[in-house]
MIDREN-446373 format. One record per residue: x, y, z of N, C-alpha, C in turn. Coordinates in steps of 0.1 Angstrom, whole numbers, plus 5000, padded with zeros to 4 digits. Each point is the difference from the previous one (the first is absolute). Layout:
residues N
XYZXYZXYZ
...
//
This chain:
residues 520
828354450729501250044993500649874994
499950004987500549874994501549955001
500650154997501750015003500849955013
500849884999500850005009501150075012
499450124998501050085004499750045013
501050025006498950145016500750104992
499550124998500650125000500250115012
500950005002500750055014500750184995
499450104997499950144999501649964988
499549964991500649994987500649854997
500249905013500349895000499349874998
500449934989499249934994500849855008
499449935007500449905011499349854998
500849914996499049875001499249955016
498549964992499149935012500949905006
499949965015501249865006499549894994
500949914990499749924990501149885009
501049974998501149955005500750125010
499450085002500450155012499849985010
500850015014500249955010499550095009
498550015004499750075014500449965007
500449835001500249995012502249974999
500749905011501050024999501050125005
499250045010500450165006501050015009
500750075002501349995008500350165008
500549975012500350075009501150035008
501150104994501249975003500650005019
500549925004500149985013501250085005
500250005008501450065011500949974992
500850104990501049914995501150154994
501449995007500950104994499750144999
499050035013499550174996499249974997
499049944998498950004988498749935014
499050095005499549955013498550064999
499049885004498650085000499750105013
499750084992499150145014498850024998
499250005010498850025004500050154996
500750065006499950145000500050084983
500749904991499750054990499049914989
499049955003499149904995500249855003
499349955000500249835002500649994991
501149904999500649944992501350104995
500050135005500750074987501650015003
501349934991500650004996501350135003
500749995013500850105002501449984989
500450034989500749984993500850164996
499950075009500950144995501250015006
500850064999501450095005500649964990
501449925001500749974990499849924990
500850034986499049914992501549984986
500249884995500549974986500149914995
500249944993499849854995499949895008
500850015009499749895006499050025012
499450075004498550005010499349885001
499150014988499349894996500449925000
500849944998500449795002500850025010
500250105011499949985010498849985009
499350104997498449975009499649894996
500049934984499449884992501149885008
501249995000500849885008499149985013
500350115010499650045014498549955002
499150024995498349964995500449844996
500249954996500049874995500549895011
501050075008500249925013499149985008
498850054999499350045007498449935001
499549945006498949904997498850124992
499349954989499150134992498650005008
500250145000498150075010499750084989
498949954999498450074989499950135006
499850094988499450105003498450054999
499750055013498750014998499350084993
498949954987499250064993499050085006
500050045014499050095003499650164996
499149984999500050204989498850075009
500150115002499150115004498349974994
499150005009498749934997499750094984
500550154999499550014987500549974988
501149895000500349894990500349895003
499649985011499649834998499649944990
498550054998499249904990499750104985
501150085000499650054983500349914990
499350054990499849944987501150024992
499649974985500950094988499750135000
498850024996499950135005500250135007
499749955011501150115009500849975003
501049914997501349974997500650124991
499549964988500550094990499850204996
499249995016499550135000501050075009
500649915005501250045009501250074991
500450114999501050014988501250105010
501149944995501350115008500250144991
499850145008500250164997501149984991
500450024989501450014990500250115004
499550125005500750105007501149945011
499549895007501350005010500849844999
500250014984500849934999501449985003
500849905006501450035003501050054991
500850114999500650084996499450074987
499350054995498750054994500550155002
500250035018500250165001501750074998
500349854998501750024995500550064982
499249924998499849984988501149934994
500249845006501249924994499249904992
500049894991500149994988499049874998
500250005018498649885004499150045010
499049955001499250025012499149845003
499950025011499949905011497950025000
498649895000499450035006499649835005
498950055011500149865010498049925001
500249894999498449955004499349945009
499450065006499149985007499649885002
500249935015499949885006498449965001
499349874993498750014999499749904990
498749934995500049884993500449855004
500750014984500749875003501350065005
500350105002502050085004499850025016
499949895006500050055013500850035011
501349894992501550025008500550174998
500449995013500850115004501550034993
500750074996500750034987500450105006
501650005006500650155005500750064991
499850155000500950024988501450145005
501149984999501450105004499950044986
500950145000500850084994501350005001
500750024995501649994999500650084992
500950085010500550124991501749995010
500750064994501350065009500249885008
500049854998500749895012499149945005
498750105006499049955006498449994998
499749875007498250014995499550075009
498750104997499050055009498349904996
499349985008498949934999499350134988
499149974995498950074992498849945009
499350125004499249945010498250054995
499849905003497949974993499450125012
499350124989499250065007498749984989
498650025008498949984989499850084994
500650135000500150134993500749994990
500849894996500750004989499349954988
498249905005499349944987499050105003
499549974991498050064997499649894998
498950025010499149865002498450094992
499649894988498650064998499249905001
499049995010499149915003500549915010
501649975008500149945010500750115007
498849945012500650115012502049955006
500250164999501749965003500249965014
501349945001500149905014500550125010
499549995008500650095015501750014998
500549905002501149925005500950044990
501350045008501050034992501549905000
500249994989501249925000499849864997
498749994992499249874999501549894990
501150104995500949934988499449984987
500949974989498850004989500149844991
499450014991499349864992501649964990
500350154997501250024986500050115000
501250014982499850134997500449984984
500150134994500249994988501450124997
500849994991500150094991500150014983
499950165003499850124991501450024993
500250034988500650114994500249984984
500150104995500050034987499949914989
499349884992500749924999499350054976
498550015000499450074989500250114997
500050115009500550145001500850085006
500650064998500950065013499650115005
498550035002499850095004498749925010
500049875002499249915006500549915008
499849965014500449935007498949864997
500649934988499149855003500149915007
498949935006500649835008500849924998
501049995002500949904993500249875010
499849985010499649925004499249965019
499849905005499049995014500649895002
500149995013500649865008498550015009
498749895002499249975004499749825003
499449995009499849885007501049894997
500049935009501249885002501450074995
500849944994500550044995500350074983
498450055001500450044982500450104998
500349984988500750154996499450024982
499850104994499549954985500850204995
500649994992500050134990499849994985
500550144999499550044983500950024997
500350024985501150044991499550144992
500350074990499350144996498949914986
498850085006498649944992499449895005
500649945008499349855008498850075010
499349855001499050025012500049875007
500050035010500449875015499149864992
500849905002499749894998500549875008
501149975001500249845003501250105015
499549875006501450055013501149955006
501250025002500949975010499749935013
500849925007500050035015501049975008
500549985011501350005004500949875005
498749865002500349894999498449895000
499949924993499049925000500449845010
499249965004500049925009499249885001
499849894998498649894995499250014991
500350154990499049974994499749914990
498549995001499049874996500249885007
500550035011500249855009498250025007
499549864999498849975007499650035015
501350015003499850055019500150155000
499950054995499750174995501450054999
500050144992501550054999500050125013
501850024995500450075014499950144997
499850105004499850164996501250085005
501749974994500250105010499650174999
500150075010499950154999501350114999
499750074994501450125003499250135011
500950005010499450025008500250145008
501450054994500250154998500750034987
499750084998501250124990500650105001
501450024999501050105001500350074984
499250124997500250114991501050065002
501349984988500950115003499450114990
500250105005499750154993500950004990
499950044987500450014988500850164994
501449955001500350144997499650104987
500350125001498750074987500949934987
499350014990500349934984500349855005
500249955007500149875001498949944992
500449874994498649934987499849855007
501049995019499349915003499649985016
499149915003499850015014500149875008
500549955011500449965005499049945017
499749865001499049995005500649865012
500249995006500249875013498749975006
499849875002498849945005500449895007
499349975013500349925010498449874999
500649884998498649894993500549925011
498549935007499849905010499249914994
500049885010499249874996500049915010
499149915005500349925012501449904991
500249974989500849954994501750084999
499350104996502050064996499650145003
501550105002499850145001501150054985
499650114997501150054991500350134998
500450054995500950154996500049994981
499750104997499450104987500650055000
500850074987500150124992499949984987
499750164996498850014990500950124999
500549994984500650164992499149994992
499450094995498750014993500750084991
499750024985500450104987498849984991
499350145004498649944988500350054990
499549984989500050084984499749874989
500350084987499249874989500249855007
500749925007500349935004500250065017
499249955006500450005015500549895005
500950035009501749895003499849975018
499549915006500049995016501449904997
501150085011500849935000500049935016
499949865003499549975010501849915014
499550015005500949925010498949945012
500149844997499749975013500049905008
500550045015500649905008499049945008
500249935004498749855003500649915015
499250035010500649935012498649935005
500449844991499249955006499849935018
498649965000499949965016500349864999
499349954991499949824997500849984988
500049874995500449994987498950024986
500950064990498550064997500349934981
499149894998499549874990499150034988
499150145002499450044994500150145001
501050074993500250095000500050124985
499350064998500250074986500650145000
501649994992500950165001499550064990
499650135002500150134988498449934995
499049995008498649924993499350164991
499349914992498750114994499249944995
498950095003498549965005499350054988
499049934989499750084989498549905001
499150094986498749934998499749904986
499749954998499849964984498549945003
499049994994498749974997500049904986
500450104987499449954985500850024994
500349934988500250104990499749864989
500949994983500049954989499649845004
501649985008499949845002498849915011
499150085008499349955008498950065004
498850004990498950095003499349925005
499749864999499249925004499150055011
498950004996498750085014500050095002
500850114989500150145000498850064993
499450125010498950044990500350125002
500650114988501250135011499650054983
499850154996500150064983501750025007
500950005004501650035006500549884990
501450004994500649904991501049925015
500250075007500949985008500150105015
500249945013499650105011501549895010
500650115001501449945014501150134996
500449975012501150155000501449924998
500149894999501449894992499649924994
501249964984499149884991501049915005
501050015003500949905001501350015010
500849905001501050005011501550004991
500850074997501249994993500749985012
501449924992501149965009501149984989
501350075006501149934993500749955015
500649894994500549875010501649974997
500049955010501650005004500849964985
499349964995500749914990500250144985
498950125003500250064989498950024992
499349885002498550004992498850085001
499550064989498950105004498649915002
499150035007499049875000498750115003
498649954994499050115003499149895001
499550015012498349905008498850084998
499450024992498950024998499149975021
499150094999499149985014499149944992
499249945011498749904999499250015014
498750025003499250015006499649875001
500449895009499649904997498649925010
499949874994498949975012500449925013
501149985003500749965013500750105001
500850025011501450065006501049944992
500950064993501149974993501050055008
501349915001501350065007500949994990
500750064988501149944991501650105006
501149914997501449985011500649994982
501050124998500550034993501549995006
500949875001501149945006501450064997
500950045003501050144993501050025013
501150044995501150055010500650124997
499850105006500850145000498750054985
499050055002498950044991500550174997
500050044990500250124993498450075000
499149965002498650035002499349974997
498450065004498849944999498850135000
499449974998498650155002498649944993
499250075005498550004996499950124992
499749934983500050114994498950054993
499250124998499450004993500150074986
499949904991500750044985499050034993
498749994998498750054993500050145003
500250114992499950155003499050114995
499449874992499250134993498850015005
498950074996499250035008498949874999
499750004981498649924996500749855010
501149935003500549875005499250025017
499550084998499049965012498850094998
499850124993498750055002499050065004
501150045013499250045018500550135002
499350094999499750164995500350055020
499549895009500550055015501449965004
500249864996501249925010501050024995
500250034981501050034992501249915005
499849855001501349905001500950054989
499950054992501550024996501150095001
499150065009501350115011500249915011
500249895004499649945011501849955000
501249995008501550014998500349885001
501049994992501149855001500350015010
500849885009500750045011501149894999
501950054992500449905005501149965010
500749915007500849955007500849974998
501450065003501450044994500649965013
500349815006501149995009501750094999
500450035010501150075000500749865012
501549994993500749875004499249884997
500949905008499949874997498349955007
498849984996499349955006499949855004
500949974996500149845002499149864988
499749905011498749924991499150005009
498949984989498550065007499649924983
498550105005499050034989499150135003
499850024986499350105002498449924999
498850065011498849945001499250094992
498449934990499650084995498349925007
499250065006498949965004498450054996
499649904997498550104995499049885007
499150115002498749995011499350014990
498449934997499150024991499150105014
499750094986499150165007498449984989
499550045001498650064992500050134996
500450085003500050145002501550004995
500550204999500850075002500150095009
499149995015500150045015501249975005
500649864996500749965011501549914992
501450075005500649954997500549845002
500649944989500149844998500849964997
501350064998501449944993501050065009
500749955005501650015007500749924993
501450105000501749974994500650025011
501249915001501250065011500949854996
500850045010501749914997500149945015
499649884999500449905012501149895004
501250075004501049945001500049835006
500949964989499949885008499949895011
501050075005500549995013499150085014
499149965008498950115009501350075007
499650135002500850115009499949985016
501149935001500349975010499750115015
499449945011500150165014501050005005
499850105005500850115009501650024994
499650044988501150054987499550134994
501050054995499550114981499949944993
499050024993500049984982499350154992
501449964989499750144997499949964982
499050114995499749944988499950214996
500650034988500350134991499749984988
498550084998499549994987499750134991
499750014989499450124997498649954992
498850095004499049994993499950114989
499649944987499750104988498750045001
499050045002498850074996499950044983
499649964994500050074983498749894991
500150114990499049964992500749864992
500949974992501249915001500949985000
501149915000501349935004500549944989
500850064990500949944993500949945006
500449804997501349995005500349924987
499749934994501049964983499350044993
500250104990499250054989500249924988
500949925003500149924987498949854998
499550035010499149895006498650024995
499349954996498150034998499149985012
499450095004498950015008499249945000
499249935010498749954998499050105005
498850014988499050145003498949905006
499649934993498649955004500149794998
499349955010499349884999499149955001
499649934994498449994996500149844998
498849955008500249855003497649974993
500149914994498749974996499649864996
498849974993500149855001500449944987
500249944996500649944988499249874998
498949964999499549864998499849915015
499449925001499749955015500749945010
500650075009500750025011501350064998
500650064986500850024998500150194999
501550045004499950164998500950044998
499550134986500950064992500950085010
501150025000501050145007500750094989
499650095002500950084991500550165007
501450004995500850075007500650124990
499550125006500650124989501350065004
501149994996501050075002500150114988
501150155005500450084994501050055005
501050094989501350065005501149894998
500850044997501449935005500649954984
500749925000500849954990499049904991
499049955000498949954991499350144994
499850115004499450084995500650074986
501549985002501150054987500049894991
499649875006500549894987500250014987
501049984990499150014989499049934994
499450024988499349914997500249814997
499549894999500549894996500549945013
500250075013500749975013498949915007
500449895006498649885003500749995016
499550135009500349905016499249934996
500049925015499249885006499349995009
498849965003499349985014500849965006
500649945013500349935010499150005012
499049855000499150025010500249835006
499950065015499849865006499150005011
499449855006498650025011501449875008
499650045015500149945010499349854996
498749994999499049914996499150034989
499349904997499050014992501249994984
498950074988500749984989499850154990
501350024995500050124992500349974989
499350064986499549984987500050114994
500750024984499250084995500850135004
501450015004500450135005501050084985
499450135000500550014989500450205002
500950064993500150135008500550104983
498950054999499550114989500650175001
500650074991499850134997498450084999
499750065008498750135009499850034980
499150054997499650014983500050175006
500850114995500350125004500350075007
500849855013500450085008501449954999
501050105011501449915005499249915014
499649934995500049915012499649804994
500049955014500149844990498749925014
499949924995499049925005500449825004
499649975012500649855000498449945004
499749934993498949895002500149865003
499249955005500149855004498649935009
500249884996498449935006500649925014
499249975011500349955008498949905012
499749904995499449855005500350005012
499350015008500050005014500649815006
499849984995499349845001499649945012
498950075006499650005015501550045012
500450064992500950075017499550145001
500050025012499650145005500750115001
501350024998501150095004501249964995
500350144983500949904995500950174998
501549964998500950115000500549984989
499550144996500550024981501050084997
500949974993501050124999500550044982
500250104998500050054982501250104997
500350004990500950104996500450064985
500450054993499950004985501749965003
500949904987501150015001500449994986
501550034995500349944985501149945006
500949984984501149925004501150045011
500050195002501450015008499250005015
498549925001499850065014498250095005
500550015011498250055002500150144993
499150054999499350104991499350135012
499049905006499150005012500250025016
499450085004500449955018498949904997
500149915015499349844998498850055010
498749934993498850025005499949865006
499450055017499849895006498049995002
499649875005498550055001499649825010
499350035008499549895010498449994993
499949934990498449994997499349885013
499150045006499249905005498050024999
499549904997499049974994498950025010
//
């Protein structure tokens, strides 16, 4: 199967690229919340009373508390399965949660097995209080793996359903699966890049930390309600935390998030509100590409508007080291991994269709302080395995045995207008220009250059960190509304140089500002 995907009975799920099998967590004696034997190893007493504050109570109470691993042991007839009878494992949509109600969502759950081996408790919440949703093997059809004896095994995740292309169809709209991810759709999308609920070392050489979310509390959805409402309890030998998740799917699907964070240690390398996406190829970096595809990644770039107001767009790069770039800012208006190529021929691929593949962006709510936002790329071979993390790493490390609480909303959509008056960057394309030297050229469209009239002369505005830039000059598109900035750039033996561009005239930028880390 060439396709990166596991398909999970309609769930299209990335291979563990940057995905955390390991990093597993096991919530301890804490506020009500206590392991019983009697109801599976490891499993999570979290019912009777229940409302906002639960969880960052169990999540406080847990954090006091020295962190114990949960054990990955599974029933001998999934131990050692494959993808294959992994994926043959599918949960009955007949006994989806609330399905026989018929309220506006429904609930289904996956099967512990593979790389999903942590245990995953899942409550209901109706009227005040949680009741457990409890794992019977009668709830999946197993074809070709024999089903486990054992009841109450807990599950891997779950997903929901509801209306979001048709209203006479309950579609996926989104899955919370392994570590802490989470990935949804907007109406017409197909799963692509993911969420998660905190990042932790990643790309640090001593390996990164995985935390887990380790139950979930479904409140039941009252009928016509358009949203659902989801609490999650996340462990780590590092920190514990408390989730909520208001979910509103439709043309734009809206996670409105809350979440509180009690760390154990002091935590130095920490990433808020992270997401996890792919990029392989595309215009500016084919080098050793042998693909008939123009372009293959489910994000082309990292947008941010920054404290100051400025719209800024980072092109991705697949590079040949580990890249870390620290976008420096106080109180950030946002950030996201976007994918802005939509059409179909911009990639070509009749299975993977990246251009249904969702923006995702990050809408701090209050003061986030100073930080940066991190953008990271891993050089891959493939589009198996994801390579690029974004997230916002506060200054200052989060101090233990405190709250920190960080309120965001994630957009899910195809795109994000935020200054229309501004020109977009569509495409970059970087090539050779004479010996050692390389042409960059940058297509923007939309915004206030696209009305000019005629006789109107912006200007390039380009500058390099190092090296030398020549030759920058910035053209009207020959039948289109759009404009073009070109320029040469002389390496002059440095390896790693930061470029930045924009179209301007006399009252000002024209452009959001294109940033770009060329290294050789």
């Amino acid at each position: 199967m060439r396709r990166r995907e596991l398909v999970l009975a309609g769930l299209s799920w990335p291979v563990l690229g940057l995905w955390g099998a390991n990093g597993n967590a096991r919530a301890a004696q804490a506020a009500g919340a206590s392991a019983s034997a009697g109801e599976g190893e490891g499993a999570l007493q979290g019912g009777g009373k229940f409302d906002d504050g639960t969880v960052p109570a169990l999540a406080s109470a847990l954090a006091a508390q020295p962190f114990r691993a949960q054990s990955k042991q599974l029933p001998a007839s999934l131990e050692k399965i494959g993808y294959d009878q992994y994926r043959s494992i599918r949960y009955n949509p007949d006994r989806a949660l609330w399905r026989a109600q018929g309220l506006p969502f429904q609930a289904q759950f996956f099967h512990r097995g593979f790389f999903f081996r942590d245990r995953v408790d899942i409550f209901e919440v109706a009227d005040g209080r949680a009741s457990p949703v409890t794992y019977k093997p009668e709830q999946f059809r197993f074809d070709g793996t024999a089903a486990p004896r054992e009841n109450d095994l807990g599950y891997a995740g779950f997903r929901l359903h509801a209306p979001i292309n048709r209203a006479d169809y309950f579609d996926e709209v989104c899955a919370f699966l392994g570590a802490s991810y989470f990935r949804a759709v907007a109406k017409g999308q197909a799963y692509g890049l993911s969420a998660r609920g905190l990042a932790l070392k990643t790309a640090d050489p001593a390996g990164e930390e995985f935390p887990v979310f380790r139950a979930f509390w479904l409140q039941r959805p009252a009928r016509g309600e358009n949203k659902a409402v989801v609490h999650a309890l996340m462990d780590s030998p590092s920190v514990a935390g408390a989730f909520r998740f208001e979910i509103v799917p439709g043309a734009e699907t809206v996670f409105d998030v809350s979440a509180r964070l009690y760390p154990r240690v002091a935590l130095d390398r920490v990433g808020i509100a992270p997401l996890t996406s792919m990029y392989q190829f595309d215009a500016s970096d084919r080098h050793g590409i042998d693909d008939y595809r123009p372009a293959v990644h489910d994000s082309d770039g990292l947008a941010l508007i920054n404290g100051r107001d400025e719209q800024i767009w980072r092109p991705l790069h697949n590079p040949s080291t580990v890249q870390e770039s620290a976008f420096e800012d106080r109180g950030p208006r946002g950030y996201g991994l976007m994918q802005r190529k939509r059409a179909f021929a911009d990639y070509a691929d009749s299975e993977a269709h990246y251009e249904r593949r969702p923006s995702l962006w990050v809408e701090p709510k209050g003061d986030w302080g100073e930080g940066s936002v991190r953008l990271i790329e891993i050089p891959t071979a493939d589009e198996f395995h994801d390579n690029i993390v974004a997230y916002w790493r506060p200054a200052q490390p989060l101090a233990a045995g405190r709250e920190h609480r960080y309120d965001y909303r994630l957009h899910w959509c195809d795109r994000h207008e935020w200054k229309p008056a501004l020109a977009r960057v569509t495409d970059t394309r970087i090539g050779a220009a004479g010996k050692g030297v390389r042409r960059v050229v940058i297509d923007l469209q939309g915004g206030t250059p696209a009305a000019l009239p005629a006789g109107s002369e912006p200007r390039a505005v380009v500058s390099a960190s190092q090296g030398r830039v020549s030759n920058a000059v910035a053209h009207a598109m020959p039948g289109r509304e759009a404009w073009r900035i070109a320029f040469e750039l002389d390496p002059e033996q440095e390896r790693s140089i930061e470029l930045r561009a924009r179209l301007e005239d006399a009252r000002g930028p024209l452009s959001e500002t294109w940033l770009y880390r060329w290294t050789a």
